[in-house]
C-alpha positions in Angstrom: 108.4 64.2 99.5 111.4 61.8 100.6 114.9 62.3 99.2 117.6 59.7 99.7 121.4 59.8 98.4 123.4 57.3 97.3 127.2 57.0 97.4 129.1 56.4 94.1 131.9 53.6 94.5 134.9 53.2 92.5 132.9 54.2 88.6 133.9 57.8 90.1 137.8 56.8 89.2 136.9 55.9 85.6 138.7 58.5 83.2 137.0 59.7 80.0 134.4 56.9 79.6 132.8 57.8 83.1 129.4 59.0 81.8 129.0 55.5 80.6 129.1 54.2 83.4 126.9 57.1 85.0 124.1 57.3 82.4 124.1 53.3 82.8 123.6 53.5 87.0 120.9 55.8 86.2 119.5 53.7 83.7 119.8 51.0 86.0 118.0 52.8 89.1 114.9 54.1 86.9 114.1 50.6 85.9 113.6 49.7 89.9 111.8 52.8 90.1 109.9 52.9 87.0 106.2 51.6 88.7 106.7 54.8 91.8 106.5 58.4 91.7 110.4 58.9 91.7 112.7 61.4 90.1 116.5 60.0 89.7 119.5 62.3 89.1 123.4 61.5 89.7 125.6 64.5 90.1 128.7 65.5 92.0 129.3 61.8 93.4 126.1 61.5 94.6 122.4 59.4 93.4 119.6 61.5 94.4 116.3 60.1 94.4 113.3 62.0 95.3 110.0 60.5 96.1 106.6 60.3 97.3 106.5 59.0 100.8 104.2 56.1 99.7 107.8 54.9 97.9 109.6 54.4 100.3 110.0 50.5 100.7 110.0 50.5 97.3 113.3 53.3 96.7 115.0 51.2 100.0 114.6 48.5 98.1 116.3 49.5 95.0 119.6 51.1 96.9 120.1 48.0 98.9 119.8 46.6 95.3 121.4 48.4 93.2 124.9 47.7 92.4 127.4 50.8 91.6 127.2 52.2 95.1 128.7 51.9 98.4 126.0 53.1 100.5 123.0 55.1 101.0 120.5 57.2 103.3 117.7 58.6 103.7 118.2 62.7 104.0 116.7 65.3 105.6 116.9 68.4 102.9 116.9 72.1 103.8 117.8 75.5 102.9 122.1 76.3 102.7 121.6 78.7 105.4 123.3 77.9 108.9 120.3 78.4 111.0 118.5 76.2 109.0 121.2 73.7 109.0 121.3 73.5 113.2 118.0 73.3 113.5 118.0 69.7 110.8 120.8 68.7 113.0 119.1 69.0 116.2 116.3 67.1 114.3 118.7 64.4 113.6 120.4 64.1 116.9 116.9 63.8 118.6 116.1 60.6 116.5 118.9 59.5 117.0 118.7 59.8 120.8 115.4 58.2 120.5 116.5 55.3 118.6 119.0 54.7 122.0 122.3 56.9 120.8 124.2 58.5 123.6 127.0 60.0 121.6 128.0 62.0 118.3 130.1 63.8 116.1 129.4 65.8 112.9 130.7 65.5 110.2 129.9 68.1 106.7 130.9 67.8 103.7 131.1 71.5 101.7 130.9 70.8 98.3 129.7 74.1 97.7 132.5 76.1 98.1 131.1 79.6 98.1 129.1 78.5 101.0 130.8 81.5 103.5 131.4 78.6 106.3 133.9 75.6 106.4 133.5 72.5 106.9 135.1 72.2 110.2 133.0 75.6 111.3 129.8 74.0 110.1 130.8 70.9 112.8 131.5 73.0 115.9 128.1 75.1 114.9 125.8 72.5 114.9 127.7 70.2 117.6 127.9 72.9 119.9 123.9 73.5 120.1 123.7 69.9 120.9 126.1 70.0 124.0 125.0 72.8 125.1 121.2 71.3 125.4 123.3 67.8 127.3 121.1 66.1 124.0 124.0 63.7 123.6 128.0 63.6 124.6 130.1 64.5 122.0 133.0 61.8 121.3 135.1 62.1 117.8 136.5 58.6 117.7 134.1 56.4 118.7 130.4 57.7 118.3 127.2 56.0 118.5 126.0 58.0 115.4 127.5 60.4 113.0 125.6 63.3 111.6 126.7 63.7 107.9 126.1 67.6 106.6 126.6 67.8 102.9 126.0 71.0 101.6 125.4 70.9 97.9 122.6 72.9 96.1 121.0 72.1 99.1 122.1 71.1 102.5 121.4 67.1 103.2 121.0 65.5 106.6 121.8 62.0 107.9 123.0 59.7 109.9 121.2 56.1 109.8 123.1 54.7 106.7 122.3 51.4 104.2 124.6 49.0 103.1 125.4 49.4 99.4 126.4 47.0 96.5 130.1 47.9 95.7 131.1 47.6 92.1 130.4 47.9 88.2 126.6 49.0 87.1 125.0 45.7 86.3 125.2 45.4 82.1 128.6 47.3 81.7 130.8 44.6 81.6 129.5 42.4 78.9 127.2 38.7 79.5 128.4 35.4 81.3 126.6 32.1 81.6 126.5 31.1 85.0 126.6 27.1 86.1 124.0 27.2 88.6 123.1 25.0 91.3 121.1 24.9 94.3 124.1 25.5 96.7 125.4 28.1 98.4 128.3 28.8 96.1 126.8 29.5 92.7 124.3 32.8 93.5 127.2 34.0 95.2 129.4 33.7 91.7 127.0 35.5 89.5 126.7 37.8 92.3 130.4 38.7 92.1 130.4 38.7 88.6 127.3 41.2 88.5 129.6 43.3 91.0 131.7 43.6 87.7 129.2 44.7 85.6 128.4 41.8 83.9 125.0 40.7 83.3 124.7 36.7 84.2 122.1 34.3 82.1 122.0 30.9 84.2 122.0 27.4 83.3 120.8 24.4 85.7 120.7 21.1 85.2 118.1 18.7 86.4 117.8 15.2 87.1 114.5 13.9 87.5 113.1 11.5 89.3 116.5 11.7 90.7 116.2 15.3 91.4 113.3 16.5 93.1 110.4 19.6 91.4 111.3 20.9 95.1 115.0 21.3 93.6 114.5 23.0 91.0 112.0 25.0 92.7 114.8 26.2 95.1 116.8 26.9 92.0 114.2 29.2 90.3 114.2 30.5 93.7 118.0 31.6 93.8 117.5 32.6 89.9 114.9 35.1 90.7 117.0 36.7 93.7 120.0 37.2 91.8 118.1 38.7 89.2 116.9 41.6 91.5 120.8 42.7 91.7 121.9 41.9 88.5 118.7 43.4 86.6 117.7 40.5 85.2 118.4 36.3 84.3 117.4 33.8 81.9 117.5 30.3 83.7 118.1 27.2 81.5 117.1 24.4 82.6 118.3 21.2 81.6 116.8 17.7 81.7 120.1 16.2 82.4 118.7 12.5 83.4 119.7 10.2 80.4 123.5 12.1 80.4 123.7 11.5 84.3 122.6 7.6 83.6 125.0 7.0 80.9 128.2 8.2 82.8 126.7 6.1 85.4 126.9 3.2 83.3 130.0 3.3 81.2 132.3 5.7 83.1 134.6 4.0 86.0 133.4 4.8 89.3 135.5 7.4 90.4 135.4 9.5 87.4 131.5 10.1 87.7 131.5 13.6 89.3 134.2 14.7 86.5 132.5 13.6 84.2 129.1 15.3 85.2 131.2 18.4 85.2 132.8 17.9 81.5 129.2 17.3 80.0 127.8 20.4 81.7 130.3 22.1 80.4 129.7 20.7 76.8 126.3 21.9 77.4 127.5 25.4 78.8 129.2 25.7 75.4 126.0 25.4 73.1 123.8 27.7 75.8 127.0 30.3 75.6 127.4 30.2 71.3 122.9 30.6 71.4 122.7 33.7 74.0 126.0 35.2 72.9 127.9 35.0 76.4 131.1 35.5 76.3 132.7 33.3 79.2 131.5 30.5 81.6 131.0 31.2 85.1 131.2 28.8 88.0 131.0 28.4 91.9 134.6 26.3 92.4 136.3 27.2 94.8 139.9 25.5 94.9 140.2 22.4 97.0 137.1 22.9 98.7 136.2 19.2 96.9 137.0 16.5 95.1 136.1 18.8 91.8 137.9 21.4 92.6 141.2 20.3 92.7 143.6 22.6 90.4 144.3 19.6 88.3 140.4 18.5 88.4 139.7 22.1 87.1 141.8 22.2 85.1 140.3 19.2 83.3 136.5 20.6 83.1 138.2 24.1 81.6 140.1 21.7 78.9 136.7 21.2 77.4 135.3 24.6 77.7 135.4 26.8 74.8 135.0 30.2 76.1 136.5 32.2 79.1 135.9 30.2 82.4 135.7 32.6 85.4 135.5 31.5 89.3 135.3 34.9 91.5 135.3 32.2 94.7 138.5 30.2 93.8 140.3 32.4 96.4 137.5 32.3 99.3 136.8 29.7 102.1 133.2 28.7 102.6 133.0 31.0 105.7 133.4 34.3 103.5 131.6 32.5 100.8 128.5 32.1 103.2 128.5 35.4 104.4 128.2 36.7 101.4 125.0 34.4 100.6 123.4 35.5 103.7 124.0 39.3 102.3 122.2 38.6 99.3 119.6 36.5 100.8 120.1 33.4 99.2 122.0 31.8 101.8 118.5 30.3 103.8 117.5 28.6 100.1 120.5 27.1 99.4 120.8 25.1 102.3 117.1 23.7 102.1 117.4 20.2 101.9 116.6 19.5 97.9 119.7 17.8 96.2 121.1 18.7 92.8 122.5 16.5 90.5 126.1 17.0 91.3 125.4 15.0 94.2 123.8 11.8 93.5 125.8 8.9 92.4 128.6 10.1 93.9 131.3 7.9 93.9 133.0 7.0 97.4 136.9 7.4 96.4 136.4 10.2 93.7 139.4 10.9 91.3 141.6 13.9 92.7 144.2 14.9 90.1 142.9 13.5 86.7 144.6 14.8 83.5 142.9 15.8 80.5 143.9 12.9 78.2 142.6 10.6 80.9 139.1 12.6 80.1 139.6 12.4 77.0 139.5 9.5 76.4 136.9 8.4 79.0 134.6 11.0 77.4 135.2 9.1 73.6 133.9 6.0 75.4 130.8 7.6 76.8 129.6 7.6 73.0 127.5 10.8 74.9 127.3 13.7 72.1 123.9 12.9 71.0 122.7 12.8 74.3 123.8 16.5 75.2 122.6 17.7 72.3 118.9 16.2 72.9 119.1 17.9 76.2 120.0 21.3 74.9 117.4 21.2 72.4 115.1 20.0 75.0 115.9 23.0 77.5 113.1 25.1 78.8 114.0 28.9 79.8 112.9 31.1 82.1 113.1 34.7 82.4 113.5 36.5 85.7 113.5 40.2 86.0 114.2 42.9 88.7 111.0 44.9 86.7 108.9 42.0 87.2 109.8 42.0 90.5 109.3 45.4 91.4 105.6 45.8 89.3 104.8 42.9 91.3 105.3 43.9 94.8 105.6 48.2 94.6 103.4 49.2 92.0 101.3 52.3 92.6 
């Protein structure tokens, strides 16, 4: 049997309405789990998970996944007895030694309180056996590992720590559509918004012959990552060819890419009103292009009629990217399949339109029909973090 922690972020500053928020991160972590032999309980500020060894990859899986906490570890567990306790440290600072660590500290965590030694007396304890044997130098500021002792119902010990998913539970925080592309900046918006809480359904819109099956492919791709951190998406995908050839042929050259952007966002509209979503997500970040210019934005949010949100207008590509490389979508995006956004795109591209200008330019498309044929002609596809898990950790 394996048992590993995980850290509670900021849901552990919510007021009354906490165990909302905790029954949901639980609800959340048995659905990863539900194909292994795993027990999930939350208490204190802590996610416990205890497994079969065979689960391993499986429970690592789910807290590098799983958003609502700031980090994790795999624990050693024994008895709330000091002698005990030294001897799981020793354990501890030999694998750690092993694994090329020539320095430590201890640090414990008492959060039983009638436990007859402090915190601070539980460090000099266990540190001292270590010293004594010249296992490892000690060094309190800068360490090559850190022992963590939490004393609880039991005692837990570690020191090799994962990298958590900061934020909401995914599905606290109500249900966006996201505009996705095959880009680097899209995943990493519904990521961001999942972060929140929310859960993200995703629309893409696809161009064939123009666009190649290996674009959309790579957008399917993205989909099903995101899905594995956000629970779950629906991908729309639209056939967006006879739109994109009309604003080709009747919208002046430099308004093209606009205008691509106010007829997905008609078609964001009709996808939001069917699934119930109540805002639009994109990946615009300002003034990183033509697009995005505050006045170009605000000319594709003119003809939205829900909520827009962009959790990247504040970011430059670099944090952007590292962010994608996190979640692992970072080496899809940049295969070299193009979306839609960029064909036909003009050479001198409008940089500060106004909404009457689109307006009116939109009236002359004579278009409506059009997007509505697409969105009736949508196919959907469902991606889950179940699926996903039955798939590659069953038992």
């Amino acid at each position: 049997m394996i048992t590993y922690l995980g850290k509670l972020g900021e849901l552990t500053l919510k007021g009354s309405n906490i165990k909302e928020f905790e029954k949901r991160l639980v609800h959340n972590t048995q659905l990863y789990l539900e194909n292994v032999d795993a027990k999930v309980r939350l208490f204190a500020g802590r996610l416990y998970i205890d497994a079969d060894d065979s689960a391993a990859q499986a429970v690592e899986f789910t807290l590098s996944h799983l958003i609502g906490i700031t980090g994790w570890a795999r624990a050693a567990v024994c008895e709330k007895d000091i002698e005990a306790i030294k001897k799981t440290v020793m354990a501890a600072a030999m694998q750690a030694k092993e694994k090329g660590a020539k320095s430590f500290k201890v640090e414990t965590r008492r959060g039983d309180k009638k436990f007859p030694m402090n915190s601070y007396q539980v460090n000099c304890v266990t540190a001292d056996e270590i010293y004594d044997r010249k296992l490892l130098a000690v060094d309190v500021h800068h360490p090559d590992v850190v022992i963590h002792v939490e004393i609880r119902d039991r005692v837990f010990v570690y020191y090799d720590q994962g990298t958590g998913c900061r934020g909401l539970p995914a599905g606290i925080s109500g249900k966006g559509l996201l505009l996705l592309s095959g880009g680097i900046d899209s995943p990493v918006a519904g990521y961001r918004m999942m972060r929140r809480g929310m859960t993200v359904e995703s629309v893409y819109f696809h161009s064939y012959p123009y666009t190649s099956e290996e674009a959309q492919q790579k957008v399917e791709t993205l989909a099903s990552t995101i899905a594995c951190y956000g629970m779950q998406t629906h991908l729309n995908i639209i056939p967006f060819t006879d739109v994109q050839m009309r604003i080709k042929e009747r919208a002046p050259a430099d308004w093209t890419t606009l205008m691509l952007r106010v007829c997905m966002m008609k078609v964001a509209n009709l996808i939001a009103g069917k699934i119930g979503a109540q805002c639009i997500i994109t990946g615009e970040s300002l003034g990183q292009v033509a697009s995005q210019t505050i006045e170009n934005m605000t000319v594709t949010e003119h003809f939205a009629e829900y909520p827009m949100l962009r959790p990247l207008a504040g970011l430059d590509k670099e944090e952007i990217v590292e962010t994608a490389e996190f979640i692992g979508t970072y080496e899809t995006s940049i295969l070299p399949y193009e979306d839609c956004c960029v064909l036909f795109t003009p050479k001198h591209p409008v940089l500060r339109g106004t909404p009457e200008q689109a307006e009116e330019i939109y009236r002359s498309l004579d278009i409506d029909d059009l997007i509505n044929q697409a969105f009736e002609q949508r196919v959907v596809k469902r991606y889950s973090v179940r699926d996903y898990m039955a798939e590659h950790f069953s038992k």
